[in-house]
C-alpha positions as CSV (number, residue, x, y, z in Angstrom):
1,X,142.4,94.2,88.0
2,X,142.7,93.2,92.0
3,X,141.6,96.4,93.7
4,X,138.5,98.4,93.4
5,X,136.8,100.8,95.2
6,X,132.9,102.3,95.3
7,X,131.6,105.3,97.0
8,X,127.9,107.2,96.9
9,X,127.6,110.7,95.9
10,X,124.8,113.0,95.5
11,X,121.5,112.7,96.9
12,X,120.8,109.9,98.8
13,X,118.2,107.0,97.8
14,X,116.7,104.3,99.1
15,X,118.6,100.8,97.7
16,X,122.3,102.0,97.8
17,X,123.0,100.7,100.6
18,X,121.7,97.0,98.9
19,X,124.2,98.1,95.8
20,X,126.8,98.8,98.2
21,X,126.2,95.2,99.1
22,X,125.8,93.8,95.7
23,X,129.3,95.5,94.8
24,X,130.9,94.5,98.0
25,X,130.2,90.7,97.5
26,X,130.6,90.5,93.8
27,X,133.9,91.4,94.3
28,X,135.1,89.1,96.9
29,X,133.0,86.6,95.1
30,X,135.5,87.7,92.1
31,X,138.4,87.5,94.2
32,X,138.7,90.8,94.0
33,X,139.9,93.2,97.1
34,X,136.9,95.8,97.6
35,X,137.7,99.4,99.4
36,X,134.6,101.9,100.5
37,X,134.8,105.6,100.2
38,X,132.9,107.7,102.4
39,X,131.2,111.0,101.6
40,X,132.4,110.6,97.6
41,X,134.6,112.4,95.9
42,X,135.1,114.6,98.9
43,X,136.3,111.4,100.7
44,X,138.4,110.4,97.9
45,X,140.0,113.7,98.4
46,X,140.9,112.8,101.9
47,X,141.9,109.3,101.6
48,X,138.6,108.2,103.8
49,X,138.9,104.7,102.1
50,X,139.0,101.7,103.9
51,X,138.7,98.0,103.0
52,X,135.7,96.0,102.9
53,X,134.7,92.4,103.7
54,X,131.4,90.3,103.4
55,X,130.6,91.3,107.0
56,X,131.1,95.0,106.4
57,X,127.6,94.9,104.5
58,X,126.2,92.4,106.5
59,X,122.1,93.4,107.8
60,X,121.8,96.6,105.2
61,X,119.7,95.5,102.5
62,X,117.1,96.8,103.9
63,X,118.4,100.1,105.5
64,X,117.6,103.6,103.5
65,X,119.9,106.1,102.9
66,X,124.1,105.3,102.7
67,X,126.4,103.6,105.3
68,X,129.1,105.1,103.0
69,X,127.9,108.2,103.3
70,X,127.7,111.2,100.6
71,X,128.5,114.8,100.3
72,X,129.0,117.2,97.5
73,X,132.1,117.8,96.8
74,X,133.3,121.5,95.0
75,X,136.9,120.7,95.2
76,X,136.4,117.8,93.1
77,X,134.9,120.5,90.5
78,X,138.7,121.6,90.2
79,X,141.8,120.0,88.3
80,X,143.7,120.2,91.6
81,X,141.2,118.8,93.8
82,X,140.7,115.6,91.3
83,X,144.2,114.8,91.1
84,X,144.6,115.0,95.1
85,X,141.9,112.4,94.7
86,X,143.8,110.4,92.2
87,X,146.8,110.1,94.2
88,X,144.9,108.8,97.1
89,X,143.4,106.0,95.1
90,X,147.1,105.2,93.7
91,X,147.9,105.2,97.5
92,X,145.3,102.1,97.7
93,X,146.3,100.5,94.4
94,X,143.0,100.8,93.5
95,X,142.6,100.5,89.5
96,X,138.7,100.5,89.0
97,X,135.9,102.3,90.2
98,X,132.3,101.6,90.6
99,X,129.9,105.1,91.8
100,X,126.4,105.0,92.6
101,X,125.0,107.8,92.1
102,X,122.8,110.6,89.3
103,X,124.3,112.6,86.8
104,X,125.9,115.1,88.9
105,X,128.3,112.0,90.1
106,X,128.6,110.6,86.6
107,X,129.7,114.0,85.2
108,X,132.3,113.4,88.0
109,X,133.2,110.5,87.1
110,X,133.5,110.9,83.2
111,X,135.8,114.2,84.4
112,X,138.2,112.1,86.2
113,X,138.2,109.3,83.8
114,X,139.2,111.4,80.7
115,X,141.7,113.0,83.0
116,X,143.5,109.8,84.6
117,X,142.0,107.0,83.3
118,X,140.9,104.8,86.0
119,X,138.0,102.4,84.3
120,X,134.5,103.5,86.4
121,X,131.0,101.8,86.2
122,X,128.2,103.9,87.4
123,X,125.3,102.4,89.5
124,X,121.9,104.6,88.7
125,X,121.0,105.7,92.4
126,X,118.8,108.6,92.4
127,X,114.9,108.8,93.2
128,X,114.2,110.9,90.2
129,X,114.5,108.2,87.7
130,X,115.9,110.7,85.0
131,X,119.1,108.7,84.1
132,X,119.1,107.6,80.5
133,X,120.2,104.5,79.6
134,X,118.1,102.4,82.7
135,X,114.1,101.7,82.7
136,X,113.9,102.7,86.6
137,X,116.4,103.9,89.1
138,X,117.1,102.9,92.2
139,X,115.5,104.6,94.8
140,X,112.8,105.5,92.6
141,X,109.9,103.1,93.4
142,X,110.4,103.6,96.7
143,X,110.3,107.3,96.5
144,X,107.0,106.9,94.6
145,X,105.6,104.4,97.5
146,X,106.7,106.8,99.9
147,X,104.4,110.2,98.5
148,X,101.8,107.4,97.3
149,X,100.8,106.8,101.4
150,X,101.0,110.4,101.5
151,X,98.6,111.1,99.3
152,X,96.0,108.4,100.4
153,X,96.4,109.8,103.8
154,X,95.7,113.4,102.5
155,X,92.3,111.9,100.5
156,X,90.9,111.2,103.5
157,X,91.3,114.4,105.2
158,X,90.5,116.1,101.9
159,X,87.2,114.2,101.6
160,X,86.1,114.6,104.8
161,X,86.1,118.3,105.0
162,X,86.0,119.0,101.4
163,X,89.1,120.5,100.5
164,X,91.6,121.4,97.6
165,X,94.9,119.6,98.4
166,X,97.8,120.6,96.6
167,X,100.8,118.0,97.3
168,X,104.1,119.2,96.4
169,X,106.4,116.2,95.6
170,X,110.1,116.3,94.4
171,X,111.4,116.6,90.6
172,X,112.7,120.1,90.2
173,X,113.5,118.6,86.3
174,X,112.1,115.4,86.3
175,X,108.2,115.0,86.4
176,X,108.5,111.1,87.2
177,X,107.8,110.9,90.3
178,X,104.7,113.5,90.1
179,X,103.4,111.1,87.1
180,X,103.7,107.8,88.7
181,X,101.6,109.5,92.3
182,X,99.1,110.8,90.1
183,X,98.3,108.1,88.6
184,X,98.7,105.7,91.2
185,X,96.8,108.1,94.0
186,X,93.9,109.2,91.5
187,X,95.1,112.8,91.4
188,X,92.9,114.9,89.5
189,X,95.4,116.8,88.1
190,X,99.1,116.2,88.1
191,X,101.7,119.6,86.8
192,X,104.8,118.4,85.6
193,X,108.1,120.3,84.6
194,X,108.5,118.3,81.3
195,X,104.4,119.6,80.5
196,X,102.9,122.9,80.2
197,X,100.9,124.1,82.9
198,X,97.4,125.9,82.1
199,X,96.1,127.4,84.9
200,X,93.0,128.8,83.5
201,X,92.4,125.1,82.4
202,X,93.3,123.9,85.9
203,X,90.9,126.7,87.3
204,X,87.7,125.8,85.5
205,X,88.1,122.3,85.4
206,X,88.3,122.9,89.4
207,X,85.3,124.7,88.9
208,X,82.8,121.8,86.7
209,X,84.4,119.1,89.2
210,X,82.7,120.6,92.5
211,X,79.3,119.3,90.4
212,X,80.5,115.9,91.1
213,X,83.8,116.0,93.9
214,X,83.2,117.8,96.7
215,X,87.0,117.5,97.2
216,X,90.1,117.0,94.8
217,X,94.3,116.1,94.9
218,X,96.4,117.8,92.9
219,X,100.0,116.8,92.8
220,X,102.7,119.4,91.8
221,X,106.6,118.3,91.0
222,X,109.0,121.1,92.5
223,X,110.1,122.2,89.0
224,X,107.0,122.9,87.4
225,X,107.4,126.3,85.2
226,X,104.3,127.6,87.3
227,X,105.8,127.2,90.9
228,X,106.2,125.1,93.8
229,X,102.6,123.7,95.3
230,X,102.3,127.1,97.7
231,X,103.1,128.9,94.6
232,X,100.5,127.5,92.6
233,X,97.3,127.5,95.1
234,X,97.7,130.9,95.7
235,X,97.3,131.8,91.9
236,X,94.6,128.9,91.9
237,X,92.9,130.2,94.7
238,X,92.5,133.6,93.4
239,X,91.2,132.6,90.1
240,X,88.6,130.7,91.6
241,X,87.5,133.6,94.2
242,X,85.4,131.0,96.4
243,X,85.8,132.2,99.9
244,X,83.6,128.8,101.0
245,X,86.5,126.5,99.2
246,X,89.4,125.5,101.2
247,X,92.5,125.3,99.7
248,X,95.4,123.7,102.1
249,X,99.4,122.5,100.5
250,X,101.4,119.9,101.6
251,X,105.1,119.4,101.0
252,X,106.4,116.1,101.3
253,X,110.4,116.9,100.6
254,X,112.7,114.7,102.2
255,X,110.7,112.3,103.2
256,X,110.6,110.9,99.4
257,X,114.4,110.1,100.2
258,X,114.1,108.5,103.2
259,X,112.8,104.8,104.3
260,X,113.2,100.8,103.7
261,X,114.0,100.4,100.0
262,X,111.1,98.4,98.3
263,X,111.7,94.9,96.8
264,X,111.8,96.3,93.2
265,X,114.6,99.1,94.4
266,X,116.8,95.9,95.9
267,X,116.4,93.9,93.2
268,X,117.3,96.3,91.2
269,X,120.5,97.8,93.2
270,X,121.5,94.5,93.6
271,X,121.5,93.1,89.8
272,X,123.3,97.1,89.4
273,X,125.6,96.4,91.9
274,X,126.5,92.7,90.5
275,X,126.6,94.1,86.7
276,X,128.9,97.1,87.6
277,X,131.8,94.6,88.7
278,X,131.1,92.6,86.0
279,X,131.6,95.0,83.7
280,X,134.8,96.2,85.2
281,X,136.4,92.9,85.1
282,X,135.0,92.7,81.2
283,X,136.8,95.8,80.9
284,X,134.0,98.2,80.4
285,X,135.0,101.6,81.4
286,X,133.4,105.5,81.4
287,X,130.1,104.0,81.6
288,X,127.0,103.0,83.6
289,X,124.7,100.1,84.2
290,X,121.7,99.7,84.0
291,X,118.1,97.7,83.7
292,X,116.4,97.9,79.9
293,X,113.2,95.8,79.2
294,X,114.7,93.8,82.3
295,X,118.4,92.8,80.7
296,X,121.5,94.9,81.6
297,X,123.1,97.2,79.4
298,X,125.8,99.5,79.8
299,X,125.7,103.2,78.4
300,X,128.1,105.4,78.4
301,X,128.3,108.3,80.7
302,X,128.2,111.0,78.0
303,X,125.2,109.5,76.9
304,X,123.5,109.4,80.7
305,X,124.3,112.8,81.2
306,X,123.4,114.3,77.5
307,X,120.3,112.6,76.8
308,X,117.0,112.9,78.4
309,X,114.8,110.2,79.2
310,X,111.2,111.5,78.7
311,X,108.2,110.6,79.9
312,X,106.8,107.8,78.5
313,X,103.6,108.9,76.5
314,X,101.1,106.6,77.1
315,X,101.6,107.1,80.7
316,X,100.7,111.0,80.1
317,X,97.4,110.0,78.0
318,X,96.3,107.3,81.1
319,X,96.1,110.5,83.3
320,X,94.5,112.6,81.3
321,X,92.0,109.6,80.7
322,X,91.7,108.7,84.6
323,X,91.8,112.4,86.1
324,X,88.4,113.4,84.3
């Protein structure tokens, strides 16, 4: 193997750009010639590849978002639109690929391996941490970081004017984020998609805690079976029929995405980055790297994208314990 390439697809998070770099200088380190595709598979489609030296990543380890870019791509969903995006990469030469990305992109990848063959390594970039097969993913941490200000900043308003805060934070099927703010920001109740939601439970518990809190944070994920954050103060609100209680929602949304990477997020993207060209050049193929118990393993992709990564239990009975 002498040529490689490795694009970004799907939703941004903070650290690709330090994987980027991690890939990028693995493979010169390797002697191998490194190519970047912008905007993913939609860039593969259009032959937007171009090569890469050291001093292409130079000054981005600490830079959020991509400076390949990403995009979702639907002609990649079809058989003609993934062999346009072979040819291109038999254009370049290119015989290996590494993708940083979630499962949407793996899906991708495991599509167009089955299909042509080119080996691919996957890089877990997402902020939702629901890839299985890696402890954390990158962007993850500083996603969490991100809401975790958030959420201290809304305490204080909260406290001073005694109010119900419901924080809306992303996860539409992946409660991790949610779990790690509650936690970490002392939320006294945190709704999750992986848990059932019991409002009446939620409701009087609201009720007993205005004894002792004159104020309370309650952090929603996006997918919760019960509703977004709006959603779920409005039904909260009118089970609890105090017109003296104030009840205000905050949606953080993009934000999460957004931002320096934290040291744990480029550690991590960077021992990704390293491990994917590794495993290339070792000929692992159809698969993904990742971080378990802090040694790197790689898992295939049907595995990553079958398998779901649950929350880890003793993490669900330390809020319960902390949140009364």
């Amino acid at each position: 193997m002498k040529k490689i390439a490795v694009l970004t697809s799907g939703g941004d998070a903070p650290g690709m750009n330090a994987c980027i770099r991690a890939v990028v200088r693995t493979a010169i380190f390797k002697e191998l010639e490194i190519y970047g595709v912008s905007y993913g598979y939609e860039g593969m489609i259009n032959g937007q590849i171009k090569r890469m030296h050291s001093y292409s990543v130079s000054n981005i380890i600490q830079r959020g978002g991509t400076i390949l870019k990403s995009a979702r791509s639907e002609e990649f969903r079809t058989a003609e639109g993934r062999k346009k995006a072979f040819q291109k990469l038999k254009d370049f030469g290119i015989e290996g690929l590494v993708v940083i990305g979630g499962d949407g992109s793996f899906t991708g990848a495991k599509v167009f391996f089955e299909e042509y063959g080119i080996p691919t390594v996957g890089c877990p970039g997402t902020i939702d941490n629901d890839i299985f097969g890696t402890d954390y993913t990158i962007g993850f941490d500083t996603a969490v970081n991100t809401a975790l200000e958030a959420i201290d900043k809304i305490r204080d308003t909260a406290a001073a004017h005694d109010r119900i805060f419901f924080v809306e934070v992303m996860g539409r099927d992946s409660g991790y984020i949610a779990l790690e703010c509650g936690i970490g920001g002392g939320a006294e109740f945190v709704m999750l998609p992986e848990t059932q939601t019991d409002l009446k439970q939620v409701t009087k518990s609201l009720k007993n805690l205005r004894k002792s809190k004159s104020s309370s944070i309650i952090v929603v994920a996006e997918g919760d079976e019960e509703g977004g954050a709006e959603e779920i103060m409005e039904k909260v609100k009118t089970k609890i029929n105090d017109p003296d209680k104030e009840f205000k929602v905050t949606t953080l949304g993009h934000i999460q995405r957004g931002g320096n990477p934290t040291a744990r997020d480029r550690v991590l993207a960077s021992r990704c980055g390293m491990a994917a060209v590794e495993g290339l050049m070792m000929g692992k193929q159809n698969c993904m790297a990742g971080i378990v118990n802090g040694e790197v393993i790689y898992t295939a992709f049907e595995d990553c994208v079958t398998k779901t990564k649950h929350l880890k239990d003793d993490h669900l009975k330390l809020l319960e314990i902390l949140s009364i």
